[in-house]
C-alpha positions in Angstrom: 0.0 0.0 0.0 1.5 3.4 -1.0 2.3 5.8 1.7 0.9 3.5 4.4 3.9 3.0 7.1 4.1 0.7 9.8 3.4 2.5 13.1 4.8 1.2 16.3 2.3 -0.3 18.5 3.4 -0.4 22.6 3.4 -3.8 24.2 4.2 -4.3 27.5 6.3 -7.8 27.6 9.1 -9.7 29.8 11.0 -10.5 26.6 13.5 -8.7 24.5 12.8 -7.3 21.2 14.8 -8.2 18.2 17.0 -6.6 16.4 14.9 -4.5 14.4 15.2 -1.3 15.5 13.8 -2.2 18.7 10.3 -2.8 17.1 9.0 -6.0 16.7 5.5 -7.2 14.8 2.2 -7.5 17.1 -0.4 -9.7 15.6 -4.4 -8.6 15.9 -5.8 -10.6 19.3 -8.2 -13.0 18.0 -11.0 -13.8 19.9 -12.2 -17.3 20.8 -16.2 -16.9 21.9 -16.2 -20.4 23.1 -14.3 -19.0 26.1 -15.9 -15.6 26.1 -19.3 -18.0 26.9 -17.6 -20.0 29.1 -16.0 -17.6 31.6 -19.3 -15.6 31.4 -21.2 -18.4 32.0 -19.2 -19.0 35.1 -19.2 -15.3 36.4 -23.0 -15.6 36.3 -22.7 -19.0 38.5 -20.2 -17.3 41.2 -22.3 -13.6 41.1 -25.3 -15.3 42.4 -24.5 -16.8 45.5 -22.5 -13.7 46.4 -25.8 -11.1 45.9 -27.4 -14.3 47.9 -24.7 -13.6 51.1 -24.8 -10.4 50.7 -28.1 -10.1 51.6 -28.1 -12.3 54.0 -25.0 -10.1 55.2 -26.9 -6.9 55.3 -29.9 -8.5 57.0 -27.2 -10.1 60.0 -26.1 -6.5 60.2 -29.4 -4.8 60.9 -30.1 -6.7 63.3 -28.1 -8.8 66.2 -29.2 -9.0 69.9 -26.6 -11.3 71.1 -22.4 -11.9 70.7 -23.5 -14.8 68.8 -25.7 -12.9 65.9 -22.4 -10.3 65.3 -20.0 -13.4 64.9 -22.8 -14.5 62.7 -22.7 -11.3 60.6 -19.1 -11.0 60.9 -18.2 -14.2 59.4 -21.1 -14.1 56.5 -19.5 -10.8 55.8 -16.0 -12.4 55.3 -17.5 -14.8 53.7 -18.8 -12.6 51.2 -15.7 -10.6 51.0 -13.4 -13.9 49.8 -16.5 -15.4 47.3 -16.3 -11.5 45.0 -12.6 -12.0 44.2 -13.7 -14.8 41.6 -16.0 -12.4 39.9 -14.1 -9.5 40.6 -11.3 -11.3 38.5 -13.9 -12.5 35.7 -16.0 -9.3 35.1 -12.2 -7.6 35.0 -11.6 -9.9 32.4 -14.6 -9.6 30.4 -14.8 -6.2 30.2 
């Protein structure tokens, strides 16, 4: 193509880039849909028990009469806080 030139795209990599002129070639990232399915398909599956605690969370903390209701509420709330790193990560990397 006539007065098209290759423009240097930035990569951020761990390896070393050739020998010419510190550019090297970066290839279009294909997606495969198959896993674009999947992974949503399992961010659905880990988002619904995690709105299901934190309800349950929410309700603990409104109300607790006893030491035994706050350990309650404390521990669904943990709880909670470890099961949203999965979708955190998976939403992340859907978006």
């Amino acid at each position: 193509m006539i007065g098209r030139e290759l423009k240097p795209k930035i990569r951020f990599g761990f390896d070393v880039p050739g020998d010419n002129d510190g550019f090297r070639r970066v290839l279009p990232f294909r997606r495969s849909w198959v896993a674009i399915v999947l992974v949503a398909a399992m961010d659905a599956a880990f988002i619904i028990p995690a709105v299901l605690t934190f309800g349950q969370a929410m309700a603990e903390w409104g109300t607790y009469d006893s030491l035994f209701d706050l350990v309650a509420a404390l521990f669904l709330s943990a709880w909670l806080l470890g099961w949203m790193i999965a979708p955190l990560i998976m939403t992340t990397v859907l978006i």
